[in-house]
Backbone bond lengths (Angstrom), bond angles and torsions (degrees), N, CA, C in turn:
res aa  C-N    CA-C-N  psi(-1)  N-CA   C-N-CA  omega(-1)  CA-C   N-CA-C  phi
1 X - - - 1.460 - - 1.522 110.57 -
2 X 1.504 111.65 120.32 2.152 97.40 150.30 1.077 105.37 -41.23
3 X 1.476 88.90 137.90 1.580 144.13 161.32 1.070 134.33 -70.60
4 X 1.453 154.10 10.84 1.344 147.66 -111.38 1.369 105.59 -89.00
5 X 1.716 117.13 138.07 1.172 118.17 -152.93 1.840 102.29 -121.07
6 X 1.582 107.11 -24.11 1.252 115.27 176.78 1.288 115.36 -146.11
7 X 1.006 138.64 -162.06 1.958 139.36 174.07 1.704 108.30 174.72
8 X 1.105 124.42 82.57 0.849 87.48 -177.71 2.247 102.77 -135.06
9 X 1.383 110.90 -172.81 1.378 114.63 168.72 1.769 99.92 -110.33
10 X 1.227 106.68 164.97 1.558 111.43 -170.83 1.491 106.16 -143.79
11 X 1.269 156.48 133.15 1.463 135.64 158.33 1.828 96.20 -126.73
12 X 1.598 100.14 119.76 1.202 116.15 174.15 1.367 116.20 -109.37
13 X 2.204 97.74 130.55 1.356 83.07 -172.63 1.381 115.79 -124.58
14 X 1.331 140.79 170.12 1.355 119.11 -140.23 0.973 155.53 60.58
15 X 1.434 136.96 -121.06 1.694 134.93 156.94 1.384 103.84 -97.57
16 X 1.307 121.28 138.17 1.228 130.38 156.20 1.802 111.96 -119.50
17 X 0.826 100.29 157.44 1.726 122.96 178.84 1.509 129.88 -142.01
18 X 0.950 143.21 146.35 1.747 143.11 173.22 1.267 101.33 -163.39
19 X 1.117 133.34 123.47 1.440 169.71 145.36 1.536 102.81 -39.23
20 X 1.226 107.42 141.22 1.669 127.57 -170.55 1.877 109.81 -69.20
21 X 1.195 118.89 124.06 1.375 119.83 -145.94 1.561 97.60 -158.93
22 X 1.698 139.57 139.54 1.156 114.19 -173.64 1.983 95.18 -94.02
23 X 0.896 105.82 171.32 1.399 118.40 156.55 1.563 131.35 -51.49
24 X 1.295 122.62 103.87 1.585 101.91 173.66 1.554 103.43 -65.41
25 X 1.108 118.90 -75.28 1.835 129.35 -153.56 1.732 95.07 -102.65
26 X 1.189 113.49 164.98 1.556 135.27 -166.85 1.407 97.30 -78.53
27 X 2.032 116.51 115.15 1.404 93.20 175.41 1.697 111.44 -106.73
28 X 1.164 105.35 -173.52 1.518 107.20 174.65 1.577 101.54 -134.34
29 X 1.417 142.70 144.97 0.952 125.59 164.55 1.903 104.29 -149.18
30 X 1.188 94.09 179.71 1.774 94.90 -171.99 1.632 111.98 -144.47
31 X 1.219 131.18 107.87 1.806 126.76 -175.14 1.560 94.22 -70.29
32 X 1.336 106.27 120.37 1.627 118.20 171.60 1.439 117.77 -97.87
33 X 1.477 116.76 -16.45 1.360 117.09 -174.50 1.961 90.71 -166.54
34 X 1.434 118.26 142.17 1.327 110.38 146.29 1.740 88.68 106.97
35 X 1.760 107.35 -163.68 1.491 95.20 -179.75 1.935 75.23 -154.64
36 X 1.455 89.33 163.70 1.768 128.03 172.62 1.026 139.55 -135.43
37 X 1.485 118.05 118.72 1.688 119.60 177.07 1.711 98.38 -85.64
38 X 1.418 120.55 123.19 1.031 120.97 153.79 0.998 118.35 -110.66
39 X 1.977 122.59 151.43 1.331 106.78 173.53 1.876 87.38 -114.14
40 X 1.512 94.32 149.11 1.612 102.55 -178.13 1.879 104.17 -133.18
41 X 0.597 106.35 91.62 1.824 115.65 173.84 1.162 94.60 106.15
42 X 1.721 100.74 -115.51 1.619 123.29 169.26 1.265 115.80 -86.69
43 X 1.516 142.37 -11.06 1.354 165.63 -152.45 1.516 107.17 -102.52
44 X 1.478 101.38 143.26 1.054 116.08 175.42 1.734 113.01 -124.43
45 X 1.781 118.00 108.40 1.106 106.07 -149.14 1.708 103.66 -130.33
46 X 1.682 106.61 100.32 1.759 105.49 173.69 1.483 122.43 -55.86
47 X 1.148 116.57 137.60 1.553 122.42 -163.31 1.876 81.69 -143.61
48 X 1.316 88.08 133.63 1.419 110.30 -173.32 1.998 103.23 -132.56
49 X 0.886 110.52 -146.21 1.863 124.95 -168.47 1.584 87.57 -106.81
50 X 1.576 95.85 126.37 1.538 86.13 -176.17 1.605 130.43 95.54
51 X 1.367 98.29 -11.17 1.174 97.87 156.08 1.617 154.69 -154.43
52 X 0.794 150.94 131.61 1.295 149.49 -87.39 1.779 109.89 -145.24
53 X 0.784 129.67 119.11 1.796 154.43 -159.15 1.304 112.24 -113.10
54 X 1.160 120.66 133.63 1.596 112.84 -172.66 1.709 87.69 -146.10
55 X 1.677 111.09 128.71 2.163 105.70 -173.43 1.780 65.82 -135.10
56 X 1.352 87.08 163.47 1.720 104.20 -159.31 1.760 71.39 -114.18
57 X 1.529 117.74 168.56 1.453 120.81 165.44 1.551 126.85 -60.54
58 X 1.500 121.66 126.54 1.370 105.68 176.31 1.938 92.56 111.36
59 X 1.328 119.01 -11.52 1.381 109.65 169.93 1.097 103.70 -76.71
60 X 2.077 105.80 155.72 1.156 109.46 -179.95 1.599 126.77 -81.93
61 X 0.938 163.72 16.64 1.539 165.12 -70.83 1.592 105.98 -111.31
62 X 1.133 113.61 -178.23 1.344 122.22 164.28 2.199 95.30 161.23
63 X 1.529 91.72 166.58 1.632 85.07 -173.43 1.762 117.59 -155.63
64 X 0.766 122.38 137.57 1.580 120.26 172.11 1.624 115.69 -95.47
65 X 1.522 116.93 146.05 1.503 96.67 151.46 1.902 103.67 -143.01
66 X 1.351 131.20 153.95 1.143 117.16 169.65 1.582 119.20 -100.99
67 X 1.314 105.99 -6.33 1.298 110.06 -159.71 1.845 107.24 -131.48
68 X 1.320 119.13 152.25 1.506 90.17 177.98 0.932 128.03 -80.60
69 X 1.392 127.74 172.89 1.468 133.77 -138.74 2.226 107.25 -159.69
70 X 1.101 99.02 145.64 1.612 87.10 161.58 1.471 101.70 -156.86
71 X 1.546 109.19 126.09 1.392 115.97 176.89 1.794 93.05 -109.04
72 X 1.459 99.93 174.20 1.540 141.84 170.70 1.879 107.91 -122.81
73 X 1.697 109.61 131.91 1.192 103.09 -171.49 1.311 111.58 -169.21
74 X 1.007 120.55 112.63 1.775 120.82 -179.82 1.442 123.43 -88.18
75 X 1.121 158.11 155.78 1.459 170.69 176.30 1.521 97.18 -112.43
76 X 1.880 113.89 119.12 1.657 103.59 168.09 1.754 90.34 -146.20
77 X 1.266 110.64 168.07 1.532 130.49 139.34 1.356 122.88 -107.40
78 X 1.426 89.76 143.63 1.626 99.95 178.70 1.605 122.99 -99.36
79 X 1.110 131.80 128.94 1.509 126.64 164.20 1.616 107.70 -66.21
80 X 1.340 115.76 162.07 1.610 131.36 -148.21 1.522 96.97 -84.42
81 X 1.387 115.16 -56.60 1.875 113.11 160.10 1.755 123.20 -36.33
82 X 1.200 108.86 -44.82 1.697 118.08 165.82 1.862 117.34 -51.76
83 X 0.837 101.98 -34.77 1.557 108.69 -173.20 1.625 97.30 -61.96
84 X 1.354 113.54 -53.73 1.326 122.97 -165.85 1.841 100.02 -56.37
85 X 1.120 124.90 -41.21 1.471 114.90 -163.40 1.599 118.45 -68.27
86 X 1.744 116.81 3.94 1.068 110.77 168.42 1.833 96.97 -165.51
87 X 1.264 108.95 161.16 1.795 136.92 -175.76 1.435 98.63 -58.15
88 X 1.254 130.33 -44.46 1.400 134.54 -149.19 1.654 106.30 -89.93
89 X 1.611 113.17 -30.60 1.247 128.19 -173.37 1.635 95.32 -90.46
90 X 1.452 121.36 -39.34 1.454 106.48 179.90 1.522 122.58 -94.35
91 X 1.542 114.90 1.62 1.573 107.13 160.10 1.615 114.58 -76.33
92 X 0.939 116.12 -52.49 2.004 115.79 164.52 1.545 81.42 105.01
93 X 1.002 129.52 21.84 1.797 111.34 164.62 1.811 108.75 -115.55
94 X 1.079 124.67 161.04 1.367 141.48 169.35 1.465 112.60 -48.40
95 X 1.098 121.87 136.32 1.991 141.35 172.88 0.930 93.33 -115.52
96 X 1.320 110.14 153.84 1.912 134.08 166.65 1.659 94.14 -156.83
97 X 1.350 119.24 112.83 1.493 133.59 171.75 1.950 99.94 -129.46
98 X 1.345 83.79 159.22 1.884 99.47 155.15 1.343 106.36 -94.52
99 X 1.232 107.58 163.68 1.313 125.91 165.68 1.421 126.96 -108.09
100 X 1.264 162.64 115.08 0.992 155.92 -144.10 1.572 113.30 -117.62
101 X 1.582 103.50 -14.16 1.503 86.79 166.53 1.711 107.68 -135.85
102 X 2.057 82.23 66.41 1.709 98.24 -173.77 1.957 111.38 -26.31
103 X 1.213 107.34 -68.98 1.236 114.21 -155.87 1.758 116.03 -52.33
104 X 1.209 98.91 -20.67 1.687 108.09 173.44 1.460 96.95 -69.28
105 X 1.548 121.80 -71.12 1.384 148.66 -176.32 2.118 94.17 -14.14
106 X 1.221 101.38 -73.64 1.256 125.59 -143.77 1.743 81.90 -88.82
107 X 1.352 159.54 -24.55 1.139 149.01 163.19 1.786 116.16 -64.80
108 X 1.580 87.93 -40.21 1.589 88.71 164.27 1.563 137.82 -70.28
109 X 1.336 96.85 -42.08 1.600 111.63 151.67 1.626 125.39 -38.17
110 X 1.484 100.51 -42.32 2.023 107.79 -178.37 1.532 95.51 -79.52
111 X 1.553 130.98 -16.84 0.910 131.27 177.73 1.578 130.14 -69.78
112 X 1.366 80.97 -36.80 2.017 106.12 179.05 1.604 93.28 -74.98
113 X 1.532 129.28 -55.07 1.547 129.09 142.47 1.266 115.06 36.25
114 X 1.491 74.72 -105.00 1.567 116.74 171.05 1.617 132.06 -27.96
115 X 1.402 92.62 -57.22 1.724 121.86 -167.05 1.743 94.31 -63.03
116 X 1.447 112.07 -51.68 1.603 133.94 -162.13 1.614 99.42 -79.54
117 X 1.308 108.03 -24.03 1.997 86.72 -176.30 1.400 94.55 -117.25
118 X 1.363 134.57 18.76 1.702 135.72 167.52 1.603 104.61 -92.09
119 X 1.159 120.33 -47.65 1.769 131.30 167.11 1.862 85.09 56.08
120 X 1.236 100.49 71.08 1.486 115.35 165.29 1.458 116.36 -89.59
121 X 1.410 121.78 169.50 1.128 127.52 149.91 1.645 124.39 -14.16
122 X 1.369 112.91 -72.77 1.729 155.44 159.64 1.171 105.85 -59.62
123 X 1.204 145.19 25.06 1.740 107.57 -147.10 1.945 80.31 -122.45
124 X 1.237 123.06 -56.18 1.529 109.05 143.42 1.231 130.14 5.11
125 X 1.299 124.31 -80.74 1.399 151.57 -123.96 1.950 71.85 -103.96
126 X 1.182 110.15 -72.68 1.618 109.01 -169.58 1.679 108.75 -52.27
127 X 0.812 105.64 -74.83 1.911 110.18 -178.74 1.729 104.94 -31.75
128 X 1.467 112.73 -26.70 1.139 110.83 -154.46 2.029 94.99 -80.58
129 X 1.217 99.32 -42.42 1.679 138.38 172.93 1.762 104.47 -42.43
130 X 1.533 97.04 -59.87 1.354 92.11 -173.16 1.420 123.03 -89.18
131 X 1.501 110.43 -20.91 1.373 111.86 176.90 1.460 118.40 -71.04
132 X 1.385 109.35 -32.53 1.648 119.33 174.46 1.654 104.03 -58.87
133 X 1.655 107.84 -43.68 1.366 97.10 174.84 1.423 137.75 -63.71
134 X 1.612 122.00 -15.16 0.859 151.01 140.85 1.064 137.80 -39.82
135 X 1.090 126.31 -55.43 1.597 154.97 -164.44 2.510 86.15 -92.01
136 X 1.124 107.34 -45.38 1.576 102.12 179.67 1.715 108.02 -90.65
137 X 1.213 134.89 -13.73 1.474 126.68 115.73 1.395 124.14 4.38
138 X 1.673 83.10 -94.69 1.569 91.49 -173.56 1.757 105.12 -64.64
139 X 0.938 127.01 -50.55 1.202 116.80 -166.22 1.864 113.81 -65.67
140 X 0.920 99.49 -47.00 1.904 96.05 161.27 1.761 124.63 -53.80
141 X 1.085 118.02 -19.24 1.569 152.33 159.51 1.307 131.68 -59.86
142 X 1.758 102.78 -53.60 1.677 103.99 161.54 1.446 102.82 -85.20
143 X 1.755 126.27 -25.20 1.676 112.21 -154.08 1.773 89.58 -75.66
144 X 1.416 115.85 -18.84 1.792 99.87 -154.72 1.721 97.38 -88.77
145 X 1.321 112.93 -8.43 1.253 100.05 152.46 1.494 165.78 -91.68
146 X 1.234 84.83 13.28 1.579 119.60 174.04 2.220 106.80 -104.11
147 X 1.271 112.91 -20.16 0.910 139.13 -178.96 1.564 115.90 -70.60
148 X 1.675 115.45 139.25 1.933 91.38 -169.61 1.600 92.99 -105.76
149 X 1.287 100.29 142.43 1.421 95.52 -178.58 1.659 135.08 -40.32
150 X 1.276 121.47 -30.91 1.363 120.62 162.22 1.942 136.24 -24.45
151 X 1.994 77.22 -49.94 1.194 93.48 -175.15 1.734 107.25 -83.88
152 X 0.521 100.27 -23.82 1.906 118.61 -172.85 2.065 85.42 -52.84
153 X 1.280 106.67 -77.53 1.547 138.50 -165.65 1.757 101.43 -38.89
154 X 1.720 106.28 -35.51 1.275 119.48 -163.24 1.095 98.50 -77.15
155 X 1.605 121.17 -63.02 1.545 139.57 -159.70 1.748 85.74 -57.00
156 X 1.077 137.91 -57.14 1.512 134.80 -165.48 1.115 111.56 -83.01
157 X 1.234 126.16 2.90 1.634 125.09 173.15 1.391 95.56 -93.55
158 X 1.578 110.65 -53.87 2.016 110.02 168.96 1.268 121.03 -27.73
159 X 1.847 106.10 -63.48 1.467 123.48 173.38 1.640 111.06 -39.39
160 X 1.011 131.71 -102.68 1.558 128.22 149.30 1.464 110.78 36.85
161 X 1.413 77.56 -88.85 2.050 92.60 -165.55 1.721 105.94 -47.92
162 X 1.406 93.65 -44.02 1.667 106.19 -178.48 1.611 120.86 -49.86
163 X 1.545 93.61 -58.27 1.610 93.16 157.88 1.380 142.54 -25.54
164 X 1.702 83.59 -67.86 1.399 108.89 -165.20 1.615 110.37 -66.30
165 X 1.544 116.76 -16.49 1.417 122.41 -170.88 1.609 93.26 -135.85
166 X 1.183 125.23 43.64 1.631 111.97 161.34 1.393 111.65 -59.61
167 X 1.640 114.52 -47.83 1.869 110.23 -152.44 1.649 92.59 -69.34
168 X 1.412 125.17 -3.07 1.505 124.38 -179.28 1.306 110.17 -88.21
169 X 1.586 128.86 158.36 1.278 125.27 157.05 1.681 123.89 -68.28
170 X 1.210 115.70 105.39 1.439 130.11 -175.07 1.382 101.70 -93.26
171 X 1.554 115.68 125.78 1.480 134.66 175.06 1.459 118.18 -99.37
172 X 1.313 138.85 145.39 1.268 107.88 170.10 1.958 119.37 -69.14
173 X 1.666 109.25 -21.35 1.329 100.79 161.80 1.454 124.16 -54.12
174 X 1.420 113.64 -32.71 1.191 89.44 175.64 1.273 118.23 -100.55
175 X 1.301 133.64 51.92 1.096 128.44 146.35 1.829 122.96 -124.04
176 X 1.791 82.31 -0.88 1.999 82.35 141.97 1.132 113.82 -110.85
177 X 0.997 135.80 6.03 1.540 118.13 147.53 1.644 124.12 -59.57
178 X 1.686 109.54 -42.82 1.345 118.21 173.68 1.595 95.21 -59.75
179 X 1.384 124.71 -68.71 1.269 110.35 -162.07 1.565 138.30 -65.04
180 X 1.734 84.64 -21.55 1.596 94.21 175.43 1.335 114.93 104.79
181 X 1.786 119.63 -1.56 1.104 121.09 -167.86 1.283 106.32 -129.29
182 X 1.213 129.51 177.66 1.465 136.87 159.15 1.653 128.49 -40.77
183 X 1.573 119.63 135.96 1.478 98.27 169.15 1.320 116.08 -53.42
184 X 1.328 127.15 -57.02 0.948 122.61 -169.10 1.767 129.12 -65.04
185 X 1.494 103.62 -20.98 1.608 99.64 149.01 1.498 132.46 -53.42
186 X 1.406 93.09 -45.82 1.656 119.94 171.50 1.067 113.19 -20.89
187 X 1.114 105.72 -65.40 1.897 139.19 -158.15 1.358 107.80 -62.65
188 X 1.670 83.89 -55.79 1.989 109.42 -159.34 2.182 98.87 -59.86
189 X 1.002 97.87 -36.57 1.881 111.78 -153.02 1.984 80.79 -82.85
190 X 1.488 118.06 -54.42 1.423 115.58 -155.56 1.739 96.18 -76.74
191 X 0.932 124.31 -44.29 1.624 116.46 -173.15 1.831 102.51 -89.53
192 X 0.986 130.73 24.67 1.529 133.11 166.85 1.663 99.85 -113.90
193 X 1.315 105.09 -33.94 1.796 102.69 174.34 1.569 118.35 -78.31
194 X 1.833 105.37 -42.26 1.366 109.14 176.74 1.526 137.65 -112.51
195 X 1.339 109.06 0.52 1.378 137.24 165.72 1.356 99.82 74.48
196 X 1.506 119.32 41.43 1.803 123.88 172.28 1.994 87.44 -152.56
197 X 1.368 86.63 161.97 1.762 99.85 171.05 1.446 95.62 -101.23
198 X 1.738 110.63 152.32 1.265 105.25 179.04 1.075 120.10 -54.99
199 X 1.007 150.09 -28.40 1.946 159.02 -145.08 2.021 73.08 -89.81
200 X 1.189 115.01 -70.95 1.686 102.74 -154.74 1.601 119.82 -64.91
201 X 1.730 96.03 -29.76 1.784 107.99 178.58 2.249 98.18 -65.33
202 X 0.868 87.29 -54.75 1.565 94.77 179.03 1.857 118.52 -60.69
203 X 1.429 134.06 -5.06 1.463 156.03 -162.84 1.495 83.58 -121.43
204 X 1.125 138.17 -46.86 1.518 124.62 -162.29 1.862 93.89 -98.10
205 X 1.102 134.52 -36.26 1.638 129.16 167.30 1.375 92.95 -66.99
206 X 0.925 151.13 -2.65 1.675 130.59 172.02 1.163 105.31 -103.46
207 X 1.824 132.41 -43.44 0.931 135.62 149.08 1.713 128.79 -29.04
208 X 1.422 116.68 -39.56 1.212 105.15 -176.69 1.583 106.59 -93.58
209 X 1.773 108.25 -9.20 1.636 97.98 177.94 1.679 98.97 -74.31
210 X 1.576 112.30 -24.76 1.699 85.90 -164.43 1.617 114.87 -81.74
211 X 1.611 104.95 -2.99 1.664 108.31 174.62 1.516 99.73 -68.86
212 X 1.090 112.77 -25.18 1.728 106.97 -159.04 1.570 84.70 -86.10
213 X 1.145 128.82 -67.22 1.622 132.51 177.06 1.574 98.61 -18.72
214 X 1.342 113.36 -67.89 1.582 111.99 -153.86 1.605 100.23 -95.25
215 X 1.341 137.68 5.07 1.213 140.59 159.65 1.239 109.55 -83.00
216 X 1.462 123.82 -45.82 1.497 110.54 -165.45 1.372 105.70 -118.97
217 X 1.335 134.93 -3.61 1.815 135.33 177.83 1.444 107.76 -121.91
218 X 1.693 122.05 1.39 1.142 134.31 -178.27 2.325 108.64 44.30
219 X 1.263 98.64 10.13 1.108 90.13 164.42 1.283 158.14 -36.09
220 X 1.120 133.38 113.19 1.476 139.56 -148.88 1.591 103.89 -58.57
221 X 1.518 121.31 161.63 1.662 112.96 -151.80 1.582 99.00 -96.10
222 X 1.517 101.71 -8.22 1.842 94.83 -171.58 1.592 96.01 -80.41
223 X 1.261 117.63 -37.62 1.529 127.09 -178.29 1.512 108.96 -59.73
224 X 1.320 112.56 -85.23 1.759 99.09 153.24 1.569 153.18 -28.82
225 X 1.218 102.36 -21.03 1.501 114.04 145.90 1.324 134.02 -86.35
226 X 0.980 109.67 -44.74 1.830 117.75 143.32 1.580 125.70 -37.47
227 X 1.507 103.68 -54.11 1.711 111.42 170.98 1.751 106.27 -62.69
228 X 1.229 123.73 -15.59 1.281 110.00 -147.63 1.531 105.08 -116.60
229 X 1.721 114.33 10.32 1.185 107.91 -177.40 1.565 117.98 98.35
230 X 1.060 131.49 5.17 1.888 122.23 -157.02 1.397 85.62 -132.14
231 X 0.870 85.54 137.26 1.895 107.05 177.25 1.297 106.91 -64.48
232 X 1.142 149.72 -39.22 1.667 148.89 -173.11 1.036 120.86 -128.37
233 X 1.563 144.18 -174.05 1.264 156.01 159.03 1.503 93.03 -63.99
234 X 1.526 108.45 -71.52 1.111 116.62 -144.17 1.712 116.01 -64.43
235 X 1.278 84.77 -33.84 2.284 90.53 -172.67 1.851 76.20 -76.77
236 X 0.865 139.98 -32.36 2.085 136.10 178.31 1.687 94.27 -39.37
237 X 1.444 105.40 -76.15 1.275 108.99 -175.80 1.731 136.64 -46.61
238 X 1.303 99.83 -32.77 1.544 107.87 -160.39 1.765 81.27 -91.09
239 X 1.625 140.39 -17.99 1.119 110.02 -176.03 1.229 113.31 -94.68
240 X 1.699 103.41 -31.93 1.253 107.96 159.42 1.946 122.11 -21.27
241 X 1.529 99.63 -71.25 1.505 103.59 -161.69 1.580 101.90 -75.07
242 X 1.016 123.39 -11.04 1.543 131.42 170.47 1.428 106.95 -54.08
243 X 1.680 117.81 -73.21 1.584 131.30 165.37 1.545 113.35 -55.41
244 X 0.631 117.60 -48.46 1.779 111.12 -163.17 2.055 107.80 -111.20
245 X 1.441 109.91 3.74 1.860 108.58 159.18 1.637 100.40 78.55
246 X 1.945 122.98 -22.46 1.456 106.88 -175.54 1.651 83.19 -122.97
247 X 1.766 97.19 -173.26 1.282 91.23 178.71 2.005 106.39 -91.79
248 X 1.649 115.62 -149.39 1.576 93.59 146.62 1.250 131.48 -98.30
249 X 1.040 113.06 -28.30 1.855 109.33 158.46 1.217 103.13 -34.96
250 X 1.350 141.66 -77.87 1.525 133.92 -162.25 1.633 105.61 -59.20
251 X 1.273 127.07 -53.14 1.259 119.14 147.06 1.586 132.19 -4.98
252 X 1.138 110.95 -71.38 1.562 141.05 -167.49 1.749 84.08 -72.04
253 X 1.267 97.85 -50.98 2.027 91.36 -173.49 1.356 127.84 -54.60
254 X 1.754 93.61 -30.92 1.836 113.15 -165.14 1.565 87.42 -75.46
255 X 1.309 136.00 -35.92 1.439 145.24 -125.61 1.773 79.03 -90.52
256 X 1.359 106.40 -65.02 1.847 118.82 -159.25 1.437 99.38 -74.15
257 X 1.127 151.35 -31.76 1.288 157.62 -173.21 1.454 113.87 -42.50
């Protein structure tokens, strides 16, 4: 699981400065107002409003500013299984993207905030939730720009359909039939845009409806697997504990406890 070691908002006013220093823990940070010279390795990298920096631990950093400025920025470690759930965590070098739908970006961030200075019960389990969401943000953010728009249009037309027909059995044929193309185009275009194949991006949106099912209607798991699209209890369960590490009974246990 992330670790989160800090969270915080900052508004700097005037000159700021920091001297070249490596990183202990992996940061993330976001320019909310103002602009920044950072230096990151050998690089020299402008960070303005809007945009968002990711140095894995062990980068070298340091930073100027002349003008004031206010970032958002967390301090975490990662366990060795975490790396794997996204591109950005397993290259080990620094990102700098925009964000395009800043104002979500930066509400979610006060959210992670939140999660980190409440030190709840949950408060773990959530920070852990939102920062990943964050952290695949940015990384869906730098990948769609290397990406030609066609494919971009496709992968979210998939998404869509997927939605719109989770509680149904979704095939990958039939979603070249919707598209008109091959499964195996299917596949190739949706997991190069989103770094999952549809079958797994679509198993983890069913997955998070049945947390919400059995978090907030305490609904029984045969009913929730039923609501959620999966043909059985049993294939329910084994994907269940695949995505989320318990089964839902233990789930359901953590929930009533």
């Amino acid at each position: 699981m992330i670790k989160m070691h800090t969270c915080y908002v900052k508004d700097f006013h005037g000159k700021w400065e920091m001297g070249r220093e490596p990183t202990q823990y992996n940061i993330l940070l976001v320019v909310t107002r103002g602009k920044i010279m950072y230096y990151v390795n050998d690089e020299t990298v402008f960070l303005q409003k809007g945009d968002v920096l990711f140095m894995p631990a062990g980068t070298m950093r340091g930073g100027v500013s002349m003008e004031e400025h206010q970032r958002y920025a967390t301090h975490f470690t990662l366990e060795a299984h975490d790396r794997a759930l996204l591109p950005v965590l397993r290259e080990e070098r620094f990102c700098k993207t925009s964000i395009p739908g800043f104002e979500y970006f930066k509400q979610r961030f006060l959210l992670l905030k939140h999660h980190w200075l409440m030190r709840g019960p949950y408060s773990e389990t959530a920070c852990y939730a939102v920062l990943l969401e964050l952290l695949g943000i940015l990384n869906y953010e730098r990948d769609k720009r290397k990406l030609p728009a066609k494919k971009i249009d496709m992968a979210e037309d998939i998404k869509r359909y997927m939605l719109d027909h989770f509680k149904e059995p979704v095939t990958l044929s039939d979603l070249a039939a919707y598209t008109g193309r091959t499964p195996n185009h299917v596949s190739h275009v949706f997991k190069s845009v989103t770094g999952q194949s549809p079958i797994e991006y679509l198993h983890h949106f069913r997955i998070s409806k049945a947390k919400e099912l059995m978090f907030d209607k305490m609904t029984p798991i045969s009913v929730v697997a039923e609501e959620t699209g999966f043909c059985d209890q049993a294939y329910f369960n084994r994907v269940f504990k695949k995505l989320t590490g318990c089964s839902p009974t233990a789930f359901l246990k953590g929930r009533t406890d």
